[in-house]
C-alpha positions in Angstrom: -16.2 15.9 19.6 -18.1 19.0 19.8 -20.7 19.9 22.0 -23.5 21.6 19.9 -23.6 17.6 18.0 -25.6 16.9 20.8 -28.4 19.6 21.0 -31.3 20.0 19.3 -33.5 22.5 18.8 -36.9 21.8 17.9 -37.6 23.2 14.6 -40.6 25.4 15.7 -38.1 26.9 18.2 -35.1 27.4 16.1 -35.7 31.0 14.9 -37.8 32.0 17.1 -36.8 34.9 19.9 -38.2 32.2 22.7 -35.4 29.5 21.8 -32.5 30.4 25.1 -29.3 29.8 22.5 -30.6 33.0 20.7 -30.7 35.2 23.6 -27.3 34.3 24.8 -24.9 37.0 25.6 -22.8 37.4 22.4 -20.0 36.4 24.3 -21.0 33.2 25.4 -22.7 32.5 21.9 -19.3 33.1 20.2 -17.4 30.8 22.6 -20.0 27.7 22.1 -20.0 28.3 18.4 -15.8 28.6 18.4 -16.0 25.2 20.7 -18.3 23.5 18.3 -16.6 23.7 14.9 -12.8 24.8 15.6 -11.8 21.4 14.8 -14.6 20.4 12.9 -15.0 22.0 9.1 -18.0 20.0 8.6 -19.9 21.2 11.6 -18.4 25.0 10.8 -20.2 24.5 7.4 -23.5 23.6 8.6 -23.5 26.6 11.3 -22.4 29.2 9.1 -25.8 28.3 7.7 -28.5 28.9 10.1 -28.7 32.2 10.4 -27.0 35.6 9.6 -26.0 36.0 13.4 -24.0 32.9 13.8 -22.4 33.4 10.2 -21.2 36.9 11.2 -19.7 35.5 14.4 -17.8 32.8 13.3 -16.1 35.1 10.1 -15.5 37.4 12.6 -13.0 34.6 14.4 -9.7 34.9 12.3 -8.3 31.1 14.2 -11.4 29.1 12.1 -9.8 29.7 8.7 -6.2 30.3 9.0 -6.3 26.4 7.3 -6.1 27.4 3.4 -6.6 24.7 0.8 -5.6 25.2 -2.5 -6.8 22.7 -4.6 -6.9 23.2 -8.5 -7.0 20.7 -11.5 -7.1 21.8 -14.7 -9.1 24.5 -14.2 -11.6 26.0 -16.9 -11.4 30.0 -16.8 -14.7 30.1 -15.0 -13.5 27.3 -12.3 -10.3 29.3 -11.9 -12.4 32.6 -11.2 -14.6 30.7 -8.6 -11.3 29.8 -6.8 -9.6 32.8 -6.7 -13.1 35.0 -5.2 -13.4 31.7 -2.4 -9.8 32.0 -1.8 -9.5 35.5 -1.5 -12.6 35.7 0.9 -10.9 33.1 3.1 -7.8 34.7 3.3 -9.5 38.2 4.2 -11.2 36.5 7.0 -7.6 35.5 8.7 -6.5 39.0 9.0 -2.9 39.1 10.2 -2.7 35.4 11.5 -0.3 32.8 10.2 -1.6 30.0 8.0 -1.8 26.3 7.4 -1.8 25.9 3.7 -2.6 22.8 1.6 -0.8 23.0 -1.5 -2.2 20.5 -4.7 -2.3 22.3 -8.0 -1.6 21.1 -10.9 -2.3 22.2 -14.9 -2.5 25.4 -14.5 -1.5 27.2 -17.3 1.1 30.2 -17.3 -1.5 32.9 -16.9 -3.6 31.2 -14.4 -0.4 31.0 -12.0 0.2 34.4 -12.6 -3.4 35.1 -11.5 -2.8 32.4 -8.2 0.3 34.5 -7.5 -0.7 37.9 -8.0 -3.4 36.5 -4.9 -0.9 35.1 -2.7 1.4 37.8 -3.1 -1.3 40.5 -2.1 -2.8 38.6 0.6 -1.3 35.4 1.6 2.7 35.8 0.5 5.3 33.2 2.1 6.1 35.4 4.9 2.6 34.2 6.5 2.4 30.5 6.1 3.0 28.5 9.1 2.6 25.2 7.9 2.7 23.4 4.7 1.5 20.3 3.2 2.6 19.6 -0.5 1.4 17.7 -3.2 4.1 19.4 -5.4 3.2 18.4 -9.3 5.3 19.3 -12.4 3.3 22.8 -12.7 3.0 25.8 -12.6 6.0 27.1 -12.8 6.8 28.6 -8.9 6.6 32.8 -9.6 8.0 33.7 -6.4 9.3 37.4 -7.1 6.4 39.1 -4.6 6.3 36.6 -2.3 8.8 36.5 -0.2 10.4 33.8 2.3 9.4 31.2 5.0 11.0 32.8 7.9 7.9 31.4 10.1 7.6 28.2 8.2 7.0 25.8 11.7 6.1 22.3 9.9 6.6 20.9 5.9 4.7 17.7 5.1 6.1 16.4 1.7 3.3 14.0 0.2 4.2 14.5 -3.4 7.8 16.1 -4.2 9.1 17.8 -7.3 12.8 18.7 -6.9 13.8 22.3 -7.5 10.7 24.2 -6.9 8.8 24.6 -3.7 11.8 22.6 -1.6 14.4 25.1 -3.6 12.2 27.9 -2.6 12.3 26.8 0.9 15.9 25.6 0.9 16.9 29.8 -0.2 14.6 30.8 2.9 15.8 31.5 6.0 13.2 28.8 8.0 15.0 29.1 11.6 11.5 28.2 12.9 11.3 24.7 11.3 10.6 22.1 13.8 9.0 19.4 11.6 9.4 17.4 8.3 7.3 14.9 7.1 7.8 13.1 4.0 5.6 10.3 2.2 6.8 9.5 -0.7 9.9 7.6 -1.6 12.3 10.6 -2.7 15.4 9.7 -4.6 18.8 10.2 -3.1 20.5 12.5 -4.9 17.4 14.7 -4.0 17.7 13.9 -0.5 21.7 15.4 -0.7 20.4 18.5 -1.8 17.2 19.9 -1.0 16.0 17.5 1.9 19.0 16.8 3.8 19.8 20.5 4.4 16.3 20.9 5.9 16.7 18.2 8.1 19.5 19.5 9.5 17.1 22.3 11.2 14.2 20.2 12.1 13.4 18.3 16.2 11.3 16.1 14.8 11.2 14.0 11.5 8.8 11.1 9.9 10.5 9.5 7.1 7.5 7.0 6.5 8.6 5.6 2.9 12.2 6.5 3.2 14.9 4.4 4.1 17.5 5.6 6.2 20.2 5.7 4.3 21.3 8.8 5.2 23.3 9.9 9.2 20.8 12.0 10.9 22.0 15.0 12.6 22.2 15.0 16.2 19.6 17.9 16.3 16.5 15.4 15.5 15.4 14.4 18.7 12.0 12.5 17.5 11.8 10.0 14.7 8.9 8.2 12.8 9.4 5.6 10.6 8.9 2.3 8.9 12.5 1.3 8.5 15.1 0.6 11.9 17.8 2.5 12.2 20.9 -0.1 11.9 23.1 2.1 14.3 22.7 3.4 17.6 21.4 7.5 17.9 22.3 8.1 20.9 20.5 11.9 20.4 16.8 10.1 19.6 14.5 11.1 22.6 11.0 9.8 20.5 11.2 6.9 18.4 7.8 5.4 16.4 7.6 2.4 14.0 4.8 2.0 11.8 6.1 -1.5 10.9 6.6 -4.7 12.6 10.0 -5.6 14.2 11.6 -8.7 15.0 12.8 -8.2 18.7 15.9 -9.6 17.8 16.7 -6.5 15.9 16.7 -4.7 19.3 19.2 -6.9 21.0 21.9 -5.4 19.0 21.1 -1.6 18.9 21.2 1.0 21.7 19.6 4.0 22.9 20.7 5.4 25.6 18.7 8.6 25.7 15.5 7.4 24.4 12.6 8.4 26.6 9.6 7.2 24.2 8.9 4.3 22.0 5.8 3.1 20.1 6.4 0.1 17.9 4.5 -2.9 16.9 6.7 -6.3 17.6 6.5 -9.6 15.5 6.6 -12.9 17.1 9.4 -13.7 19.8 11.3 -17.0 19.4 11.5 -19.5 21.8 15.1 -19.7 22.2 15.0 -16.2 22.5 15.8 -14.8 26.7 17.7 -12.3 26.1 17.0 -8.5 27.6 16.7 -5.0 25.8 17.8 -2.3 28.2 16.0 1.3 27.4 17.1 3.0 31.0 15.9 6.1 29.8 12.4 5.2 28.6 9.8 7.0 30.3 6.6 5.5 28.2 6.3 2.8 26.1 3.3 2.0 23.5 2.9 -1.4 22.1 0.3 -1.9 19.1 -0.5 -5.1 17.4 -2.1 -8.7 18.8 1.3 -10.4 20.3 2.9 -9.0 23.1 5.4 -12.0 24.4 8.4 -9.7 23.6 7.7 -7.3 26.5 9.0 -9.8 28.6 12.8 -8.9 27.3 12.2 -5.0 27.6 13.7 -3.6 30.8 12.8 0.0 31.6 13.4 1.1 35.4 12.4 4.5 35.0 9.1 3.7 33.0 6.4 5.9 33.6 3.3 5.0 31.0 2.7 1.4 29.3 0.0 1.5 26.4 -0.9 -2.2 25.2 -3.3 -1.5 22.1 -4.7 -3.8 19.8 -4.2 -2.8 15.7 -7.1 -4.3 15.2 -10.2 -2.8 16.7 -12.8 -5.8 15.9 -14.5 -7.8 19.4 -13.7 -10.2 20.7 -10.2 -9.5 20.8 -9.3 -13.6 22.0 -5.9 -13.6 20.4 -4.9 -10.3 22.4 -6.2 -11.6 25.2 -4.3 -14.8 25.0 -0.7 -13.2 24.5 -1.1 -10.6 27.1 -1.8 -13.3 29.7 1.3 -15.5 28.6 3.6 -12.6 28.6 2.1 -11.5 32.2 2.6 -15.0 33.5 6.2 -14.8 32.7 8.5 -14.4 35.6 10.6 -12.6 33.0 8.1 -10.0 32.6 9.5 -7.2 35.2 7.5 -3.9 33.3 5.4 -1.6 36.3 5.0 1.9 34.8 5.0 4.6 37.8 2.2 6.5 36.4 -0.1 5.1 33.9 -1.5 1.8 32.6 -3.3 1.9 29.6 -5.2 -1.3 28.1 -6.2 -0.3 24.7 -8.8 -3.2 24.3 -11.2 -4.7 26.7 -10.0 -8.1 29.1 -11.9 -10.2 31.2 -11.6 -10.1 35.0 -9.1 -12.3 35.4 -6.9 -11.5 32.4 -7.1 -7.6 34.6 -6.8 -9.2 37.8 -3.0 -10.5 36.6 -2.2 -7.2 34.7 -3.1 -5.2 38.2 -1.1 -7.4 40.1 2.0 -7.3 38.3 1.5 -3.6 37.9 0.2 -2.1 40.9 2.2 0.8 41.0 0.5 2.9 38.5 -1.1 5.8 39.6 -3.5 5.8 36.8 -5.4 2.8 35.2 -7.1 3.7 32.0 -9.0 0.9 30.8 -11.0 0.0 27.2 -14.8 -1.1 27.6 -17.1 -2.7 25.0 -20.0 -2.0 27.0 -20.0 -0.3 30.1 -23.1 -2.3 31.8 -21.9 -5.6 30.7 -18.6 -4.9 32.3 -18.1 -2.8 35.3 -18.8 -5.5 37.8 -15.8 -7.4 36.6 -13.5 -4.6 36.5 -14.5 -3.6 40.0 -14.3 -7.0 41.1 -10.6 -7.4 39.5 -9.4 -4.0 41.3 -11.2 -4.9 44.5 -9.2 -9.0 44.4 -6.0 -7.3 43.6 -6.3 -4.9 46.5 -7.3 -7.0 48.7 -4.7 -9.6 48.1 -1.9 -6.6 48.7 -3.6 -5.6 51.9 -2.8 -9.1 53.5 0.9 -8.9 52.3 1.3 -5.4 53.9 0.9 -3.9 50.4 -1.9 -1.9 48.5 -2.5 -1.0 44.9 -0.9 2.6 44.6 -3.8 4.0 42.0 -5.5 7.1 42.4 -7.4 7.6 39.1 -9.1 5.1 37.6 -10.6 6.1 33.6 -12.9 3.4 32.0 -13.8 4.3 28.2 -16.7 2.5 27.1 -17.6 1.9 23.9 -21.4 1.8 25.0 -24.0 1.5 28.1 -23.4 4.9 29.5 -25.4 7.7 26.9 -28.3 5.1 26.6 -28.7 5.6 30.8 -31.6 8.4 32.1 -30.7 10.2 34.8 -31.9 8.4 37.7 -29.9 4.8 36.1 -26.9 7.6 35.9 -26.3 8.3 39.4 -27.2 4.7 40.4 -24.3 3.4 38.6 -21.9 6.1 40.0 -23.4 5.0 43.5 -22.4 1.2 42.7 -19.5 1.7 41.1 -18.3 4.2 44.0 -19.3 2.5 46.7 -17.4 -0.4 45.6 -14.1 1.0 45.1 -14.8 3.0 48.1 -12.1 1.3 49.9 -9.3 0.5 47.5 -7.6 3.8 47.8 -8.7 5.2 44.2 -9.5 9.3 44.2 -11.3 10.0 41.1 -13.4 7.3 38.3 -13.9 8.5 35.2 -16.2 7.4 32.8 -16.2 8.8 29.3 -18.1 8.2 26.8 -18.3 8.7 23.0 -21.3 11.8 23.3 -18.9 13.8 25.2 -21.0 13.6 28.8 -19.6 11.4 31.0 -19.1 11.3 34.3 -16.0 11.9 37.0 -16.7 11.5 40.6 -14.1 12.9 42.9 -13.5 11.6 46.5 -15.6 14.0 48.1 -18.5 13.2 45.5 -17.7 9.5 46.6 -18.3 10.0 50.2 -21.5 12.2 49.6 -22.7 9.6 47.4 -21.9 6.8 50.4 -24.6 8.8 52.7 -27.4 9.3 50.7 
C-alpha cells in the first residue's frame, strides 16, 4: 500500500510554494515518490501528472519501468506507430537495467514485425530481458537475427504456448540463469519432450498449474506448484503447493522425506480414517479451505509455522469455526509450530482459547480481526485464560509477538482513542510474557508497541 494514498493536499495548496511536499529536499521527494508508486502503475500514472517536477523525477528512476508490455492486436499503421514511439520512450527510460517483458502480439503483419524488431534489437534485444511472460500466438513470424540470446533470462511464464518459436528461441539460448517456469495452459506432450522438458531440467522452481505430471522431474526442481499429486515419492521436493483439493488418503501412501513446505487445501477426512502422515522435515505448513479434521493425521516434529486460512473470505466464517474446534479437540491432533501461529480468519474466544492451549509454543501469534473494537477484549481475554491456566501447571505461553490484523476499528480512531486502546490492550497483556503487539491496519498506520513502550504506557 503506498503511503502518499493517504495524503491530501488541499487543492489551494497543491501548487503553491507554501505546500511542505514542494519544498522537500529533492532527495527525500524522490524517495516518497519511488515508495509511493514502485509497485503501483496506477498511482505512478496519476503522479507523473501533477506537475513537471515530480514527472522528471520519477523518468529519471530507471527500476519504475524496467516492466515492458507489449501488447498489439491487429494493429492499424497509425496504432502500430503510436506503439512503437510509447515503447521506445519506455525503454529509453530503463537505461542499462534488465527487463520484465509482457509478451501478447498477435496479427501483425510481416513488415510491422520487422518494425517491432528493428526496436527491440536497437534498444531492448534478448540479452536484456530478465523475465518473460508469454501469450505466444501463431504470429509474427520470430525475426531473431539482431537480437541475440537469454543468457539473463531469470523466470518464463508460459500462459499461451506456440511450439517452435519463442520456447525454440529460448531452448538455442544459453539461459544458465533460469530459476523459474510457469506454465498455464495445458501443453501437449510431445511438446513437452522437446522444448519444455529441456528447460525444466535448469529450473529450482516449477508451477505446472494445468499440466499433469506425466513426466519424471529432475532432481534439480526443488519447489513445485500444482493442481495434480505427484503419484510417486520426490524425495528432492523442498516446496510443495496444491491449488486443488486432496483426499488425505492420497497422502498415506506417498513420501517426502525432504519436504520443508507445504500449502494444500484437504477434502473431507473419513471416519474410519486414523492413520498418520509423517513430513519430519516440514518446517511450515499452510492449510486453505473450510475443513481442517485432517490435520489431526499430519505429524511434523520439526514444524516451525502453521497457517489455517479460510478460501473463502465472507463473515461469519461458522463452518470454519466449527472444524477447527473438532480437529483441536482431538487428542490425535499433536501440531505446535515453534515459531508462528497464523489464524487466517477471525474465532471467538473460546474457539482461540483451545487453539492457544494446544499451541503454546509459538513465538508469534498472528491473528485475523473483523473489527478491531468489537474484538480485542476477547482475544486478550483468551491469551490472558490460557496463560494463566499454564502458570498453575508450572507452564507459560512461550509468545513474544503478538500481530492482530483487523479488518476495521483502528483508522476510524483519533488520536487520543489511539493511545487509549494501546494503554488497554498493553496493560492487559502486561503480564503474559508477550514483547511486542502489533496492530496493522489496511491504511498502512498502525501501531507496534514494544516492551519498553508497554511499561511507559503502564506509568502514565
Amino acid at each position: 500500500m503506498s503511503y502518499l494514498e493517504y495524503v491530501v493536499i488541499p487543492s489551494h495548496l497543491m501548487y503553491t510554494p507554501t505546500c511542505s511536499i514542494f519544498r522537500f529536499p529533492i532527495e527525500i521527494l524522490r524517495m516518497i515518490l519511488v515508495e509511493a508508486t514502485v509497485d503501483s502503475p496506477a498511482s505512478r500514472q496519476r503522479l507523473l501528472g501533477v506537475c513537471s517536477e515530480w514527472r522528471d523525477i520519477l523518468i529519471s528512476v530507471p527500476t519504475l519501468w524496467t516492466t515492458i508490455p507489449i501488447y498489439m492486436r491487429d494493429p492499424t499503421d497509425r496504432q502500430l506507430r503510436m506503439t512503437l514511439d510509447c515503447l521506445s520512450d519506455r525503454l529509453s527510460r530503463c537505461e542499462s537495467h534488465l527487463l520484465d517483458v509482457v509478451w501478447d502480439v498477435d496479427g501483425l503483419s510481416e513488415s510491422a514485425a520487422e518494425s517491432l524488431f528493428a526496436l527491440l534489437s536497437r534498444q531492448a534485444p534478448f540479452t536484456h530481458w530478465r523475465s518473460l511472460e508469454l501469450w505466444d500466438w501463431s504470429s509474427p513470424r520470430l525475426q531473431t537475427t539482431n537480437m541475440g540470446d537469454f543468457r539473463n533470462l531469470e523466470q518464463l511464464v508460459i500462459r499461451r504456448y506456440a511450439p517452435g518459436r519463442f520456447l525454440k528461441a529460448i531452448h538455442e539460448s544459453k539461459t544458465s540463469k533460469l530459476r523459474k517456469l510457469v506454465i498455464l495452459e495445458v501443453i501437449a506432450s510431445e511438446w513437452i519432450r522437446t522444448e519444455v522438458l529441456d528447460l525444466i531440467r535448469q529450473v529450482y522452481r516449477l508451477e505446472l498449474t494445468e499440466l499433469p505430471l506425466s513426466i519424471k522431474l529432475p532432481t534439480n526442481v526443488k519447489e513445485l506448484k500444482t493442481s495434480y499429486l505427484p503419484l510417486v515419492t520426490f524425495t528432492h521436493l523442498k516446496l510443495l503447493h496444491f491449488i486443488t483439493r486432496f483426499h488425505p488418503l492420497v497422502f498415506s501412501d506417498l513420501s517426502f522425506p525432504n519436504l520443508v513446505s507445504l500449502t494444500i487445501t484437504f477434502e473431507d477426512r473419513p471416519p474410519c480414517f486414523r492413520g498418520a502422515v509423517n513430513f519430519f522435515a516440514l518446517e511450515s505448513l499452510t492449510l486453505d479451505g473450510s475443513v481442517f479434521d485432517s490435520l489431526a493425521f499430519i505429524s511434523a516434529p520439526r514444524l516451525r509455522k502453521l497457517a489455517i486460512r479460510a478460501s473463502v473470505h465472507f463473515a461469519p466464517y461458522t463452518s470454519q469455526t466449527t472444524s477447527l474446534v473438532r480437529v483441536l479437540s482431538e487428542t490425535d491432533f499433536l501440531l505446535s509450530p515453534s515459531e508462528e501461529l497464523d489464524l487466517g480468519f477471525p474465532v471467538d474466544s473460546k474457539t482461540l482459547t483451545l487453539a492457544l492451549a494446544k499451541m503454546r509454543h509459538a513465538e508469534t501469534i498472528r491473528i485475523n480481526m473483523s473489527c478491531l473494537k468489537e474484538e480485542w477484549r476477547g482475544i486478550v481475554a483468551a491469551i490472558t485464560t490460557v496463560n494463566f491456566d499454564l502458570i498453575k501447571a508450572d507452564s507459560s505461553l512461550n509468545t513474544k509477538w503478538l500481530v492482530l490484523n483487523p479488518d476495521s476499528g483502528l483508522d476510524e480512531l483519533d488520536t487520543g482513542s489511539r493511545r487509549k486502546l494501546e494503554k488497554d490492550i498493553s496493560e492487559s497483556l502486561g503480564q503474559t510474557g508477550i514483547n511486542v503487539i502489533k496492530i496493522t491496519s489496511p491504511s498502512g498506520h498502525g501501531i507496534e508497541m514494544h516492551l519498553e513502550d508497554i511499561s511507559g504506557l503502564q506509568q502514565r
